[in-house]
C-alpha positions in Angstrom: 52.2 -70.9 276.9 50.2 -68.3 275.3 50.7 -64.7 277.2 48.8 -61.6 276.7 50.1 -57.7 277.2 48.5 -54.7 277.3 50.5 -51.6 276.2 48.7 -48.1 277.2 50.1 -44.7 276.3 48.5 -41.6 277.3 48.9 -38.1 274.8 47.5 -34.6 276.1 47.6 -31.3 274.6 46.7 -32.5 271.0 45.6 -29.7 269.1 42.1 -29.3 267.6 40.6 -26.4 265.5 43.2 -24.4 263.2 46.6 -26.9 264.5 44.7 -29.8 264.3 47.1 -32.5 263.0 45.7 -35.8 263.1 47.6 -37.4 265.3 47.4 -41.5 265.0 48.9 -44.7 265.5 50.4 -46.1 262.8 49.8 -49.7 263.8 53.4 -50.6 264.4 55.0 -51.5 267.8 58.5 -53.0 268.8 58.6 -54.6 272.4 61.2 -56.5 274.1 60.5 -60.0 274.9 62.5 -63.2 275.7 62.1 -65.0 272.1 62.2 -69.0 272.5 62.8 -69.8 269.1 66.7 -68.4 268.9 66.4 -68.9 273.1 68.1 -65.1 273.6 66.2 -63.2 276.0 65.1 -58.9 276.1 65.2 -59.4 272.2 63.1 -56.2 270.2 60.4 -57.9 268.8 58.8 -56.4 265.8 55.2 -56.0 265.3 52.5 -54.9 262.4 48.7 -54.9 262.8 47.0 -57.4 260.9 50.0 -59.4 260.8 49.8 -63.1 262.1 53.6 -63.2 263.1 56.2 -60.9 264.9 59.6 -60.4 263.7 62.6 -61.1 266.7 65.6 -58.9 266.0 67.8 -61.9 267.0 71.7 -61.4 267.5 75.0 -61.9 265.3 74.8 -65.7 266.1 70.7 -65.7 264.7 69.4 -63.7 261.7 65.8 -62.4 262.3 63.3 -64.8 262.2 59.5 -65.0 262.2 58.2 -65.3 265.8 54.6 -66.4 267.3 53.8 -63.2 268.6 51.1 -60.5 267.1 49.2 -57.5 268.0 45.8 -59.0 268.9 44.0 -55.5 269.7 44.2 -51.8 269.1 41.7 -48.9 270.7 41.9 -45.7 271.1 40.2 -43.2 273.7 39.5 -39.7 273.6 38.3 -38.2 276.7 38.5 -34.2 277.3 42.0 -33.4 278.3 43.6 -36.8 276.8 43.7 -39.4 274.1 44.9 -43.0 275.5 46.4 -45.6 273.0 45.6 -48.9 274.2 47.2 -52.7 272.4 47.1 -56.0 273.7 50.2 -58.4 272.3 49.6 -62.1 272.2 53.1 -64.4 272.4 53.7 -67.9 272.9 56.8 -68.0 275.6 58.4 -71.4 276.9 60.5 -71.4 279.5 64.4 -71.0 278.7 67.7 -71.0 279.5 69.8 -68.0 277.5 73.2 -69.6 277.2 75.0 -66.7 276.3 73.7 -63.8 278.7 73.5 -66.8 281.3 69.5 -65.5 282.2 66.5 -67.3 282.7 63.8 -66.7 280.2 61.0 -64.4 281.7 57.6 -64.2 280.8 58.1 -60.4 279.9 61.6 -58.8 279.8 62.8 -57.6 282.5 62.9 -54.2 282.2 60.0 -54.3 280.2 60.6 -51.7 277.1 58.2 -50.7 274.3 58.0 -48.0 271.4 54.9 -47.4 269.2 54.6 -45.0 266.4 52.7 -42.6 265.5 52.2 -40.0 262.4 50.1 -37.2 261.6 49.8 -34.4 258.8 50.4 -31.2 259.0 47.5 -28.8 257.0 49.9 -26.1 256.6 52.7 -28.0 254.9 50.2 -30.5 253.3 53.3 -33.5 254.6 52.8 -36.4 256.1 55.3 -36.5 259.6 56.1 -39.5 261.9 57.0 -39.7 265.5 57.9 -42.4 268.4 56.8 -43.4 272.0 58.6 -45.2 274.3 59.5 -46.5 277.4 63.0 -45.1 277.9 62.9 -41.1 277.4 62.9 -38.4 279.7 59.6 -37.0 280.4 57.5 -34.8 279.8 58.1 -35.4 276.2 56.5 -32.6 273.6 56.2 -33.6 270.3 56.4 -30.8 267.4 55.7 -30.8 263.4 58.7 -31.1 262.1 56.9 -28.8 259.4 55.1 -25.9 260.8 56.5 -25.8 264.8 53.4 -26.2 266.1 52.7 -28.7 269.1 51.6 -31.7 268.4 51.2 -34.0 271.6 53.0 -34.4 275.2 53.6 -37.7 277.2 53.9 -36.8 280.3 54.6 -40.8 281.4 56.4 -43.8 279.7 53.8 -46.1 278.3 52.9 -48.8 280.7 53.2 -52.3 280.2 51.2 -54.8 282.3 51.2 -58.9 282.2 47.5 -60.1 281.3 48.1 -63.8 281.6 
C-alpha cells in the first residue's frame, strides 16, 4: 500500500537585514518507519530530494538497503513572524510481523520521529554552517552560528507528523 506523510516544522525569529543568514533546508530528511523489505519495524529511514528510493538503516542481522520510499514534495512558507517547512514522504508499507522486537508492523512508527536539516551562511565568516530539527529535543530550541553567535532560528514545537493516506 502506498502511504503518504506530511512533515511540517515551524522556525521564528530568523534574522533579516544585517544577521540575515540564509536559513534553508537542505533537502535531506531521516524518519522512522516500519521497513517491509528487512520486516524490522521504527527503522531510520533515509531520504534525499530528487531521489527515487530511501535508504533503511536496517540492523546487525540486515545491512542497509534501498527501500521504496522518497520525498515526493518540499514547500516552504514565509509569513511575518514565521517560516514553515512543509514535505510530504511517499512509502510502500505491507503489513508485518517483526520477529525479533515481537511488534506488528504499523503504518507509521509508533512514536513517530523525524529530523530534517537545515544550513545557512554566515556573511560575517563567509562559512557555510549546518543544523538539525527533530522530533525528540527539548523545546524551545535556539539555533546559533556556530561562526559569529548570532541567532539564527527557534522551534518552539517538535515538527509534526501526520498520516495522509
Amino acid at each position: 500500500m502506498l502511504r503518504s506523510v506530511e512533515i511540517t516544522v515551524q522556525l521564528s525569529g530568523l534574522p533579516t537585514g544585517e544577521g540575515f543568514h540564509n536559513v534553508h533546508w537542505q533537502e535531506r530528511l531521516e524518519l522512522s518507519l516500519d521497513c517491509f523489505v528487512c520486516q524490522r519495524t521504527g527503522r531510520t529511514t533515509f531520504f534525499r530530494y530528487g531521489q527515487e528510493q530511501a535508504l533503511c538503516s536496517a540492523d546487525e542481522k540486515y545491512p542497509e538497503h534501498p527501500t521504496a520510499a522518497r520525498i515526493a514534495a518540499f514547500d516552504v512558507t514565509d509569513e511575518r513572524e514565521r517560516t514553515t517547512l512543509r514535505a510530504v514522504v511517499d512509502y510502500w508499507w505491507a503489513p508485518f510481523h517483526d520477529e525479533k522486537r515481537d511488534r506488528t508492523a504499523t503504518a507509521l512508527s509508533c512514536p513517530p520521529w523525524v529530523r530534517l536539516y537545515l544550513g545557512y551562511y554566515c556573511p560575517r565568516a563567509r562559512q557555510d554552517g549546518a543544523f538539525g530539527i527533530q522530533t525528540n529535543v527539548s523545546r524551545p530550541l535556539h539555533e546559533i552560528c556556530s561562526h559569529c553567535d548570532r541567532p539564527l532560528a527557534t522551534s518552539k514545537e517538535a515538527p509534526a507528523i501526520r498520516l495522509l493516506v
